[in-house]
N, C-alpha and C positions, 0 to 999 in steps of 0.2 A: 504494500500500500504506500502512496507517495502522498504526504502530507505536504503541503504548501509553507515553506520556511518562514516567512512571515506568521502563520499560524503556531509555528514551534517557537518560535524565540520565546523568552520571558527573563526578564528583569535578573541580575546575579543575586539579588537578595529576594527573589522569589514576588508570590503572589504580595500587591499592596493595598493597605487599608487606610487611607483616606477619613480624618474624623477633623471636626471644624465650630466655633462655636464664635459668633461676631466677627472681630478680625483676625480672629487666631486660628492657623491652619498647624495641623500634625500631619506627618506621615510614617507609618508603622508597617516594619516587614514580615514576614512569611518565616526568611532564617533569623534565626536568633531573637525573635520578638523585639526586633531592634528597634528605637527612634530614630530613623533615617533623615526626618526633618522638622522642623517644628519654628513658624512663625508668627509675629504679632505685627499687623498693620503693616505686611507685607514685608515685615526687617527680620535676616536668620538671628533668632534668641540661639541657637546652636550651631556649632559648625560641623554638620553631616555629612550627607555624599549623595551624589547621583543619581540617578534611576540606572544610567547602564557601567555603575561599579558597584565593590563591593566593598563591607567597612573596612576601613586599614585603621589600625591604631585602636582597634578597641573602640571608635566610634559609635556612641550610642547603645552597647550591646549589654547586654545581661550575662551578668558574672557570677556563675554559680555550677555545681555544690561547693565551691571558694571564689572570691576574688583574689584578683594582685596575685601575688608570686608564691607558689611553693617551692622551696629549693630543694635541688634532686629530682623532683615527684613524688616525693616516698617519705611515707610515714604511716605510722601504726596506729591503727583506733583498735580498742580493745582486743580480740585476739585475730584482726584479719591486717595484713601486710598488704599493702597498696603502690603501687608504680605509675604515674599519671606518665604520657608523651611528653619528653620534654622541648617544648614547643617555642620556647624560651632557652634558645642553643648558647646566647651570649652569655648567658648567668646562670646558665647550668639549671634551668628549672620550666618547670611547669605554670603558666601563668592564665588568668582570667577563668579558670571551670573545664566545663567538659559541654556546654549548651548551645553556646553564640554560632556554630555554624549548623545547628540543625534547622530541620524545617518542625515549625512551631505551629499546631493545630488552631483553626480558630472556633475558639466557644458561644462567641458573642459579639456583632457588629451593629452600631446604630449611627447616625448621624455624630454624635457628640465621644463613644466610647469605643473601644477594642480591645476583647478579653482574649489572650491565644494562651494554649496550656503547653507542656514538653513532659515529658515521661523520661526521666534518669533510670537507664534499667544496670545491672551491677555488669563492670567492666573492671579491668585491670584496676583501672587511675579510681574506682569509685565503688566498693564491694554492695551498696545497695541501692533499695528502690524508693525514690519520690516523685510525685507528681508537683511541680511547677505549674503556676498559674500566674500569669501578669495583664494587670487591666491599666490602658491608660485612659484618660477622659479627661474633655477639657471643659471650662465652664467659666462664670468670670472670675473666676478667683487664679486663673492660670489653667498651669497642666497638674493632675496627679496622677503618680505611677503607683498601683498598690500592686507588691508581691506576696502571694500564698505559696507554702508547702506543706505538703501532707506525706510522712514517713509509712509508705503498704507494706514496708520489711518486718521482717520478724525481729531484729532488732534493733537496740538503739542505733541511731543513725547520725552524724556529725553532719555539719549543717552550714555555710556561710554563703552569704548572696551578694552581688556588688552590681552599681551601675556604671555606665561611661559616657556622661554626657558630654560635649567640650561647650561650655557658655563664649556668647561673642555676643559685642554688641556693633559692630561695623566697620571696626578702628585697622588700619592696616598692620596695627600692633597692639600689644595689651601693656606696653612698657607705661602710657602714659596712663591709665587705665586704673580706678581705685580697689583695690581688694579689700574683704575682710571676711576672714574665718574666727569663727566662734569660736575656738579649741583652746587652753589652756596648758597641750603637751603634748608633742613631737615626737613620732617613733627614733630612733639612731637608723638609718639606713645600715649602717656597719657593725648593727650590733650581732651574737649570735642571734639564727634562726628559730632555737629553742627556749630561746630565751630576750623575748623583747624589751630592748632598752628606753624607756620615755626619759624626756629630759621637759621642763617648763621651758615654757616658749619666750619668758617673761626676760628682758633684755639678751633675745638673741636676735639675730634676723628672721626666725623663722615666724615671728610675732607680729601677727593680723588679726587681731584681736579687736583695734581700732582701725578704721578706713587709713588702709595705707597705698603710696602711691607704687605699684608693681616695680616700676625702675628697671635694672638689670638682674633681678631675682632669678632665679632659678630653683623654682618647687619640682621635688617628685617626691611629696612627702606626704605619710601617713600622720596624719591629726588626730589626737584623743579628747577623752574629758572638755567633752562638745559643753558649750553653755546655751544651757536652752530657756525661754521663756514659760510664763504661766500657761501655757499649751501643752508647755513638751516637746516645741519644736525648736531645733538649732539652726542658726540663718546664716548662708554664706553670702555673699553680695561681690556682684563685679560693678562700676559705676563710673561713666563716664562725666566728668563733674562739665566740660564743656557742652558736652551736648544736651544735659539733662537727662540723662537716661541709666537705668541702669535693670541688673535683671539679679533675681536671688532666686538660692536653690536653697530650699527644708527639707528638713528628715525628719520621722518621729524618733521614738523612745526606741526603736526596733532598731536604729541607724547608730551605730557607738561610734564610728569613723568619718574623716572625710579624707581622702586621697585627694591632694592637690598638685595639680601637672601645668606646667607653664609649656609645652609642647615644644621644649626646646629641640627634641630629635624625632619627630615624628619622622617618616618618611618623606614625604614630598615639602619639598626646600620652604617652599613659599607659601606652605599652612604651617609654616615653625612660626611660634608665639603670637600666630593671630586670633589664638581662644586661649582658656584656660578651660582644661579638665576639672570641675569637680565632681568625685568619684563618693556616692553614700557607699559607705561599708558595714555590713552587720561587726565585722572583726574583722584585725590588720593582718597585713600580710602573713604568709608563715601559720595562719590558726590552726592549722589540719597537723601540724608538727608540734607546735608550744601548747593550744589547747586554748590561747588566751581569747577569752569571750566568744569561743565557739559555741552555737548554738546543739543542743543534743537534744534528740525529734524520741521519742519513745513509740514504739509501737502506734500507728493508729493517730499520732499527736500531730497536729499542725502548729505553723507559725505562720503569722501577718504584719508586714510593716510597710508604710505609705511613704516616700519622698515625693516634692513637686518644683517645678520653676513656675516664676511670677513675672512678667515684666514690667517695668514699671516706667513713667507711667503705664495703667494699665487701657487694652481697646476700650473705643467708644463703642454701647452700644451693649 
């Protein structure tokens, strides 16, 4: 049978869902339940990708059963020995999960929302079974991303989820560009992996605590001891003070992390440092190895946590 090539083609990131709410459009993929785009009044709040590529950099993608890096691939959860591809040849490790290039089921599409689920079944890098859920939906309050999992294994099940959003607000650069991260304490990138080192953020440079001006910074840093408001929510903020604009990303109580990327080595030359990555993370790099604030799913148990972006001002309308 000869099918017509135009009829075969489709998009690297598979089937797309389209949701939209005033001036705010999303666009949501097929693999990896990714956010491929996402604008307000017509300006990218994120910096994503194409319709005919596919993400590089962790763009947008969902990080899970770990974000960020395991080193080696290997580590022990109770009596099963695990070996993830190490996918991550520079640093010797396994990085962002085992989900972002599959193709992700959809549960639920409407106008405003898109729910897609993934089924984790036990492999090398990941001895059991969870069902993944992620919905995103926009409305006037911005975008929210809310992630489920449900442990169908017989046992307990270790557990960490991460996002990749890269925030921009139009600037050919983020140097001039205002940052501020909620965190009160800094992983050591060089600390061991068994053992995570925080240090307070409190007179180093790694301190965005207060609206600071990005400069010649260079983040690729794990954030803790998030400070959160009477919500529960913790606000990071990029802010361009000439233009008047700026855009923030929330986590809830589900979110202990934030991974902060100045994109100094992305791949392609001329998207180095024209967003910043900020990455929710349920727990920091390494969790599946040191344990720290890994989530543990019991038989049958779920977990739910919500991040979202704002722009602000926010659409008319």
């Amino acid at each position: 049978m000869t099918v017509d090539r135009a009829m075969r083609h489709r998009p690297p990131s598979g089937h797309q869902y389209p949701i939209a709410h005033g001036g705010s459009q999303a666009m949501v993929t097929q693999v990896g339940a990714t956010l491929r785009s996402y604008t307000v009044d017509r300006r990218d709040v994120i910096d994503g990708f194409g319709i005919e590529e596919r993400a590089v950099d962790g763009r947008g993608q969902v990080l899970a059963p770990w974000p960020n890096r395991l080193t080696d691939g290997r580590y022990r959860y109770g009596d099963r020995d695990c070996q993830a591809p190490l996918n991550d040849p520079n640093r010797h490790g396994a990085i962002h999960g085992l989900v972002r290039w599959l193709d992700w089921s959809l549960v639920a599409h409407d106008p405003r929302s898109v729910t897609l689920s993934c089924a984790v079944r036990p492999q090398p890098g990941y001895e059991w079974q969870l069902d993944l859920e992620v919905t995103y939906a926009l409305d006037h309050n911005g975008l929210t991303v809310t992630c489920r999992a449900l442990n169908l294994d017989t046992a307990r099940a270790p557990f960490g989820v991460g996002f990749h959003p890269y925030l921009m607000l139009g600037t050919s650069s983020v140097d001039g560009l205002r940052l501020t991260v909620p965190a009160m304490s800094y992983l050591d990138p060089n600390g061991p992996p068994r053992r995570p080192v925080t240090a307070p953020v409190a007179a180093t440079s790694w301190d965005f605590t207060r609206p600071r001006r990005v400069g010649t910074a260079q983040l690729d840093t794990a954030y803790g001891d998030l400070v959160r408001g009477e919500d529960g929510r913790a606000v990071a903020r990029l802010a361009d003070p000439d233009a008047g604009r700026s855009v923030r990303l929330w986590v809830d109580d589900g979110y202990k992390y934030l991974m902060v990327y100045t994109a100094d080595h992305v791949g392609q030359p001329e998207r180095r440092r024209a967003a910043i990555a900020v990455e929710p993370m349920t727990c920091p790099p390494d969790a599946l190895r040191s344990g720290t604030d890994l989530i543990e799913l019991d038989p049958g148990a779920s977990w739910h946590g919500s991040w979202g972006i704002q722009a602000e001002p926010p659409p008319a309308g």
